[in-house]
C-alpha positions as CSV (number, residue, x, y, z in Angstrom):
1,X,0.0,0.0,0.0
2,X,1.5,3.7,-0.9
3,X,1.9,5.8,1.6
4,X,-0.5,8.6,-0.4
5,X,-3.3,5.4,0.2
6,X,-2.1,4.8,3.9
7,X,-3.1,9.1,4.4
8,X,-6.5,9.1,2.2
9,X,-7.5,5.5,4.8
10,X,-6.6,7.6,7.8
11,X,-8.4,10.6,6.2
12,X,-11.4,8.3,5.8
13,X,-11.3,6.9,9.5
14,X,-10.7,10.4,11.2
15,X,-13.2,11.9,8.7
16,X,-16.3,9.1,10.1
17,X,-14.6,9.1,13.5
18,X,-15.8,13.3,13.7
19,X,-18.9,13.1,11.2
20,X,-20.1,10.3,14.3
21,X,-19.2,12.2,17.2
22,X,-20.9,15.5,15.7
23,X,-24.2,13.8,14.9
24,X,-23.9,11.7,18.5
25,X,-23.6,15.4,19.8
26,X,-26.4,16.8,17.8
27,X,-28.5,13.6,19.1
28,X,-27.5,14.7,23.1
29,X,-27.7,18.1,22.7
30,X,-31.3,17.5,21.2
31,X,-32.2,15.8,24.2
32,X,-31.3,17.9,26.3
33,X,-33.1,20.9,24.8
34,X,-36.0,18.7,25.3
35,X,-35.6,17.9,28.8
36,X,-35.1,21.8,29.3
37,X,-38.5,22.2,27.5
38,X,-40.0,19.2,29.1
39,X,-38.9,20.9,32.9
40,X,-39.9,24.3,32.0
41,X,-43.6,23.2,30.9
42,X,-43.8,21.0,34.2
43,X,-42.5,24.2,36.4
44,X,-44.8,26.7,34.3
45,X,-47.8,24.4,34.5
46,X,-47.4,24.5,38.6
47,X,-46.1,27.8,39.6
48,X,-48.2,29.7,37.2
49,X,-51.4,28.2,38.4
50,X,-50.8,28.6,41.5
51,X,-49.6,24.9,42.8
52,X,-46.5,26.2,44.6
53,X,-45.7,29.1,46.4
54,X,-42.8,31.3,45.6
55,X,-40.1,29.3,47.2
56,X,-41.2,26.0,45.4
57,X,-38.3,26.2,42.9
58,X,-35.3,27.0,45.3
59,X,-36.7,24.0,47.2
60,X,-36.6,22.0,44.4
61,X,-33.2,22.7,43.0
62,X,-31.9,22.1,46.5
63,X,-33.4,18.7,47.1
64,X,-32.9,17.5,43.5
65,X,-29.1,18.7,43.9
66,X,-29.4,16.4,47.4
67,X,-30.3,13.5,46.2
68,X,-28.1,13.7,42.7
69,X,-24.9,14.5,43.8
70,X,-22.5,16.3,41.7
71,X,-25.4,17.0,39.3
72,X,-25.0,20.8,37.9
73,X,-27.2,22.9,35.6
74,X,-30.9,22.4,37.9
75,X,-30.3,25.4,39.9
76,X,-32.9,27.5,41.2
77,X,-31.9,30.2,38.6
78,X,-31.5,27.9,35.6
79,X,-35.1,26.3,36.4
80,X,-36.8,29.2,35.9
81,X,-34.8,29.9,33.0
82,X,-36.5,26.4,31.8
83,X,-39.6,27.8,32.7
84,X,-38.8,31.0,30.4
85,X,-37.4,28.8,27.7
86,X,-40.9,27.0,27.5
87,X,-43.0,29.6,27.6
88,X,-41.4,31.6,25.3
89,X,-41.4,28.5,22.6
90,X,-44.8,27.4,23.4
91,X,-46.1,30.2,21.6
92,X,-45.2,29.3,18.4
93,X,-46.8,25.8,19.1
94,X,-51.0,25.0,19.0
95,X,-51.8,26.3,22.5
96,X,-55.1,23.9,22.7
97,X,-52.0,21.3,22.5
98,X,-50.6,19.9,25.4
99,X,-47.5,18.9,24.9
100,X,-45.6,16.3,26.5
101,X,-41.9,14.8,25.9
102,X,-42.9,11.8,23.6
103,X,-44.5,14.9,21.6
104,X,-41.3,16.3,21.4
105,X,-39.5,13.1,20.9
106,X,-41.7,12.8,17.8
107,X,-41.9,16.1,16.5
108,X,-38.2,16.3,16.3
109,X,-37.7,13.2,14.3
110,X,-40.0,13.9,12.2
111,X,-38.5,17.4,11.5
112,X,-34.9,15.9,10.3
């Protein structure tokens, strides 16, 4: 085997090796956007309505942060971000629609 044909098979390899890891990204970065969306609805559907009082999201960034040590990104400030992040998007969606994760799940596929 040449060397130029040793380069273009290492080419090759390197070239699938990055095209894989950028679409296994795209796949976890898409699931986590809809976990973000899927939090945000559950938060907006129970502080807006009146379910919890004001301190219900501190509360629930603490314990969840308890019981999953190490975990990062489910602070109380970043939750209500979710809760923005929803309710911003949900606008452009059918509002007699609730939507639910597996919605999401489908939707998405769908849309690629």
């Amino acid at each position: 085997m040449s060397e130029l044909m040793k380069y273009q098979e290492a080419v090759r390899v390197i070239k699938n090796a990055i095209l894989q890891s950028r679409y296994q990204a795209r796949l976890a970065n898409r699931e986590q956007l809809l976990l973000y969306y899927g939090i945000g609805h559950y938060i907006s559907s129970n502080t807006r309505t009146g379910k919890w009082g004001t301190g219900a999201i501190a509360e629930i960034s603490r314990q969840l942060q308890f019981e999953l040590p190490g975990l990062w990104g489910y602070s109380a400030t970043n939750m209500r971000l979710m809760r923005i992040f929803y309710e911003e998007w949900s606008s452009f969606l059918d509002p007699n629609h609730q939507l639910m994760t597996d919605d999401l799940r489908a939707t998405s596929i769908s849309a690629n």
